[in-house]
Structure formats: C-alpha cells, structure tokens
N, C-alpha and C positions, 0 to 999 in steps of 0.2 A: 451342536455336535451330535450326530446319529449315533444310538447306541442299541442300532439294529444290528447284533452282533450274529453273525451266524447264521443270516435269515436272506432269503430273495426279496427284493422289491415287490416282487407277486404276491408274495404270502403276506396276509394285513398278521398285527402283533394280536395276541390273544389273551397279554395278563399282563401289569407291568414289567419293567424290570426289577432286578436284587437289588435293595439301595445299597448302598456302599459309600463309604468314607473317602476312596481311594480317586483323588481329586488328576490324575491322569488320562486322557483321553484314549480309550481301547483305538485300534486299527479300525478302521470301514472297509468297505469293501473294494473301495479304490485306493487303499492308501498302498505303502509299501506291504512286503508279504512278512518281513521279516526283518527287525530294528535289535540292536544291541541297545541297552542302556548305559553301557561304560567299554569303557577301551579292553577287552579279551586279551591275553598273552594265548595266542593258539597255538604258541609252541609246547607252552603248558600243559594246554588242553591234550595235546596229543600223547604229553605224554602218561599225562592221566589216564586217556582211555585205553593204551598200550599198557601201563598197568595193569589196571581191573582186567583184561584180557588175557596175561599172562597169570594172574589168580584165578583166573575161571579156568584156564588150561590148568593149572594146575592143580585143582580143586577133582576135577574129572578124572586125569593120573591117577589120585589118592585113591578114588573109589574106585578105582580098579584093581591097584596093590591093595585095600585093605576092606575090600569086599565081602571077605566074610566077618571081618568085626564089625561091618555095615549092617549086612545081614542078622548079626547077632541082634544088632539092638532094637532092628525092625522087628522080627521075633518074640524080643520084652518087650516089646512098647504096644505091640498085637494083646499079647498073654495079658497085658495091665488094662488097657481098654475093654478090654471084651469084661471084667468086672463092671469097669464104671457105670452105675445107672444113666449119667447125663447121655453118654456116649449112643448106650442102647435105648435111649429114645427118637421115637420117632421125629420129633423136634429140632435133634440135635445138628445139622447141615443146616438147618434156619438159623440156630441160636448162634452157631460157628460164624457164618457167614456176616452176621452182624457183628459179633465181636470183632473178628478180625477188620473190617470195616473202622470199625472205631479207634483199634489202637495205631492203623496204619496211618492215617491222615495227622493225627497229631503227634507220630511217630516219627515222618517223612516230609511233608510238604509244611508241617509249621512250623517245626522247628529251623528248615531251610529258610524260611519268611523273615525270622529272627535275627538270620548267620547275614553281614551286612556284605560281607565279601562273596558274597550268591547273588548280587543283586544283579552284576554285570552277565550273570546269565539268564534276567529274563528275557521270554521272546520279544514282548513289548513292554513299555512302561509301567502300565495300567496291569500287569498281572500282580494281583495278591491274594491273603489269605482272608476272605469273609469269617469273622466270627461268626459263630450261632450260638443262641438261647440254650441253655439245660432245656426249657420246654420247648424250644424247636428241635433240639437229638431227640428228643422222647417221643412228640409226633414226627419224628420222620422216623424214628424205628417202629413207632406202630404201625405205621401206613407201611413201610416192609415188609414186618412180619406175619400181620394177619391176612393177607392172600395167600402166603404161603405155609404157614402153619394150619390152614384151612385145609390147606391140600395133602399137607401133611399127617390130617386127624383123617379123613378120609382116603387115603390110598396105602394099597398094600408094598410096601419098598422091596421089591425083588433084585439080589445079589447073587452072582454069577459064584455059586462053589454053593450053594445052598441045596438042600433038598426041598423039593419042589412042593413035597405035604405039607411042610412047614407053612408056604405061602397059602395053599388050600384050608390050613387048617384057620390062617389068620383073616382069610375071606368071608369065613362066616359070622363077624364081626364087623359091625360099621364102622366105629371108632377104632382106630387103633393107639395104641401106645408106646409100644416096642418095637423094634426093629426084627428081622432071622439073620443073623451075622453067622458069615463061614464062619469056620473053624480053623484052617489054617491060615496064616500069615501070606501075606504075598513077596514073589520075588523082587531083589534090589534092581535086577533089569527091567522087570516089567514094571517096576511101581516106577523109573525114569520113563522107559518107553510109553507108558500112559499118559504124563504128564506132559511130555511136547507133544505125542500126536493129540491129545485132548484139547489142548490151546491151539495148535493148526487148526484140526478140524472145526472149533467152534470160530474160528476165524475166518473161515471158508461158508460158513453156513450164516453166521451175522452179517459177512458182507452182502450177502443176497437180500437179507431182510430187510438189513441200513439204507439198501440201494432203491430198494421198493418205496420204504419210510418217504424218502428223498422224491423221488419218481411220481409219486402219485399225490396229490392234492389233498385228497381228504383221509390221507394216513397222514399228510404230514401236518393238516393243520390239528386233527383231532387225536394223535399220538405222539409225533415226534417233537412238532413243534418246541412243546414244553421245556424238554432237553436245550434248546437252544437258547432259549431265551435269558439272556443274562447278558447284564451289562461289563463286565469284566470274566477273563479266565480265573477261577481257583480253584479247589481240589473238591470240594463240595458238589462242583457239575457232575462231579463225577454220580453220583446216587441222586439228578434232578431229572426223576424221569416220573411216569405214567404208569397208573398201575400197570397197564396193558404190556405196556417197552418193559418192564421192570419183570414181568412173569415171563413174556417171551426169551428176556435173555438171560434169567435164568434157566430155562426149559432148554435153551440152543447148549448152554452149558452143559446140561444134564443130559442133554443128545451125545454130546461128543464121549462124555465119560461112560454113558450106556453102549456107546456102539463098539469101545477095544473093551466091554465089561469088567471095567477099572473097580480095583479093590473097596472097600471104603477106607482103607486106610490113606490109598491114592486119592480117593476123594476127597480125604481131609488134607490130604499134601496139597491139593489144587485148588481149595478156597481162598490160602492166602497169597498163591502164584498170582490167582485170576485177579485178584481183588488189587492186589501192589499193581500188577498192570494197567487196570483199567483208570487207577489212582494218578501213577505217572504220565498217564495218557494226557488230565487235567491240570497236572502241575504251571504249565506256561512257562518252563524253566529248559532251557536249552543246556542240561548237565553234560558232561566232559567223561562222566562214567553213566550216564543214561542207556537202556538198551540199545537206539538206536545211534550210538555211536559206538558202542562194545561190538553189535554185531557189522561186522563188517557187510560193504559194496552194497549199501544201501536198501540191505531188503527188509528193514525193522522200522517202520514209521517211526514210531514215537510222539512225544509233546508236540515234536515242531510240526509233521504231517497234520497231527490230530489240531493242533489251534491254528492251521488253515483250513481245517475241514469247519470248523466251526465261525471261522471268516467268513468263507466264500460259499459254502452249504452244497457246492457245486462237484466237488471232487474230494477223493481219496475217502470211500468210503468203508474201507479195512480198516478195522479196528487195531489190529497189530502189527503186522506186515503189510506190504507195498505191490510182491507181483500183481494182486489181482487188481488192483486201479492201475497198474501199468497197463497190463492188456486192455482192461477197459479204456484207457486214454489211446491205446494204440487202433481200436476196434473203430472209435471215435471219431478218431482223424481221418481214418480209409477211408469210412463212410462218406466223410466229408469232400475229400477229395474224389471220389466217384461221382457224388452229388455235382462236383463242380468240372468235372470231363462231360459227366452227361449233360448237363446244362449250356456248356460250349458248344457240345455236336448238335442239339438242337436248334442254334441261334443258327451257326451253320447251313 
C-alpha cells in the first residue's frame, strides 16, 4: 500500500513516515477523493448545520443590541491586562500561541477521536488521532518557540495608538523585555472588523506562498515537503512544518494584523481564531457544523478541500476559503484550452 500521502510521484520521500497504530489504509492518489465510513442521515446533518447557523446569526444580533455591555467588558479586560506582567512581555504572542495550540487539539479533535458516533464523519477510514510523547510536546514546543522568541528578544514590537518615543526610546536596547501598549482599549467594531479582514487577508497572502511552496522543486523538497509527509491525516499535521514554513506563516499572520493595525487585544482575539482554524483544517472529519458547511455556497474549504490538498498536493492551495483555487482552476483550464485551439490551427 503507498503511503505517499500528499506527495507527486516527482518528488522522491525525504524522512520516513509517522508510525501509527492505525491499521487502515489512507487514500492514494488514484483512489476515490472522498469515502464515508458509515451510513450519514444527511438529513441530520443538515439540520445540524442550519442550527449552528441560526446561533451564529444570532449571536451577531446580540452584539449589536448589547454592544455596549460588549464594549464594557473589552474596556475591563484592556484596564486588567495592561497590569499583567506576562501580557506586557515581549514573549507573550509566542507563549499565547502555544498555549492555545495545546489546549485546542486535545480540546477538539481528541476528544471527537473518542465520541464513537463521529466516526461516520471521517473523510477516510484511516483518519485518526496520533498520540505524542510529553517529550515529543516539549520538543516540538521548543523547536516553536526558540525562532521566535529569538525574534522576540531582538525586535522592537511597534503598536498603532503608541507614541512613537516610546519605540525610539526602546531602540536603544538590544534585548528587549516589554512590550509599549496603547492606552486605550479598542473598539467592539473594529476588534470584529480586524479579525475577518486579518484571516482573509493572511489567506490571500499564504495562498501565494503555499502555491510557490507547491510550484517550485526545491521549495518544495527542502521546505514544504515535510508538512506533507505522513502517513495518515490527524490534528498534529497541523504544527508538522519547518522552521522556515513555521516563521513564514507566522510572519504572513503578522502581515495581515500589521496591515488594518489591529489592537493587541485583537491580536490576542486572533491567535486562537487562527490556531482552531488551521487545527480543523487537519481534523480529517467531515463535521455537519464545520465552517465549511456553516458558511454557505461553498466558499470555506475546510477538512474536506484541505485533506484533498494533501492527497493530490495538486490543487486548492487556500488555506481557508476556496475563490482563489477557483480562479486559479478557472485560469487553468483556459490556458489549456487555447493550448489545444492553437495546437489544432497549427496541424491545420
């Protein structure tokens, strides 16, 4: 059984696989795209996902009529942070970013691993939950951490509502320690407004990089590669990358929130949007309240797009949404069909 998951025939393998317990044979590249494990009631499903949908409409209502008790408690929860030490270190988006990392995964996808009446939603048979070692969490959070707590001890973290002497003043310092946090709180509109154009935009900017990763030969053997290689889908793919892939997409993250110069408070709102995202991405679980079936007419990828992309290594390279590998499938195809009019009138 091939368990060239993810990979071209071009590209030769560069480490083994994950071993795994999980005695189910993953999809190849020519198998089907997409198998049920058990008989679905989709009548269920649907009405599951018209649920979660009318609580997300309605959840958005709420912050509208009670917007300022919203506001109130962004306001305390600004005034209580801006005390904390952990907060005002420079560290603290590193430390965040792992934590939340860590309590999502066995929050979310293992606990679902466990619930037996979930099973009928995997994409394939073969999706499960790898365990890891305590000393595999520990080196995999230090191979995290120290690139960018490096970056961290060396760069001055500049915040939109800051005065600017503050940053001059902490330039004349190599190390740094602290952060210059505004002073006031930010608004309930603009800390939502950040949060989706922050995850659009780094979704717009990752798919140009993922497409390059994909595209070129010696990005993809000497960067991306890694990410792919595994012999089953589970949630762990999700942080199987390369220091390289791992600080870029951090960095793309940190593009999107620099460019609407999003609070830090919104920053801290959007570690654990980005991080649940990129988590569900590797689930392998075709859920019934997943984003990509909450948000309607099909423009939220999700699990199912994301563990074809790591099938066929060929296509849908949006990490969260679907227009941009439309167009590019669309761009594709023209191509292809002019190649084969001009080919005609030549023979001609």
């Amino acid at each position: 059984i091939s368990r060239n998951m993810g990979r071209s025939n071009r590209f030769p393998d560069l480490q083994s696989p994950i071993a795994s317990t999980n005695n189910a044979a993953p999809l190849t590249k020519e198998s089907q795209d997409v198998v049920s494990v058990e008989r679905r009631d989709y009548s269920l499903d649907t009405c599951i996902t018209w649920a979660v949908r009318i609580i997300v409409i309605f959840i958005s209502v709420s912050c509208v009529f009670y917007r300022e008790i919203l506001q109130n408690t962004i306001n305390s929860s600004w005034l209580f942070l801006q005390k904390s030490w952990i907060f005002n270190s420079v560290y603290f988006e590193t430390w965040w970013a792992t934590f939340c990392f860590a309590w999502i995964v066995p929050l979310y996808p293992f606990t679902i691993h466990f619930i037996p009446s979930f099973n009928k939603y995997k994409i394939d048979p073969s999706v499960t939950y790898v365990h890891q070692t305590v000393l595999g969490m520990l080196k995999e959070a230090v191979i995290y951490m120290a690139p960018l707590m490096f970056l961290d001890t060396v760069t001055v973290k500049k915040y939109h509502g800051v005065d600017p002497s503050l940053w001059k003043t902490k330039q004349q310092s190599v190390i740094q320690h602290t952060r210059a946090l505004p002073l006031d709180p930010p608004e309930l509109g603009r800390v939502l407004f950040d949060l989706i154009a922050s995850i659009m935009t780094f979704d717009v900017f990752f798919f140009i990089v993922h497409l390059f990763f994909h595209k070129n030969l010696w990005l993809f053997r000497n960067i991306h590669a890694h990410h792919h290689h595994h012999d089953v889908m589970h949630p762990h793919v999700t942080n199987k990358l390369t220091v390289v892939e791992r600080i870029v997409l951090i960095l793309s993250a940190n593009f999107a929130l620099k460019l609407f110069q999003s609070h830090p408070l919104t920053r801290m709102l959007f570690v654990p949007v980005f991080v649940w995202l990129l988590v569900e991405n590797h689930t392998g679980y075709d859920l019934p309240f997943g984003l990509h079936r909450v948000i309607p007419f099909h423009l939220y990828g999700g699990s199912v797009k994301h563990y074809k992309h790591h099938i066929h290594g060929s296509k849908y390279y949006q990490p969260f949404f679907t227009y941009l590998d439309l167009l590019l499938e669309y761009f594709i195809n023209t191509k292809k069909i002019q190649w084969k009019y001009n080919g005609s009138k030549e023979k001609q």
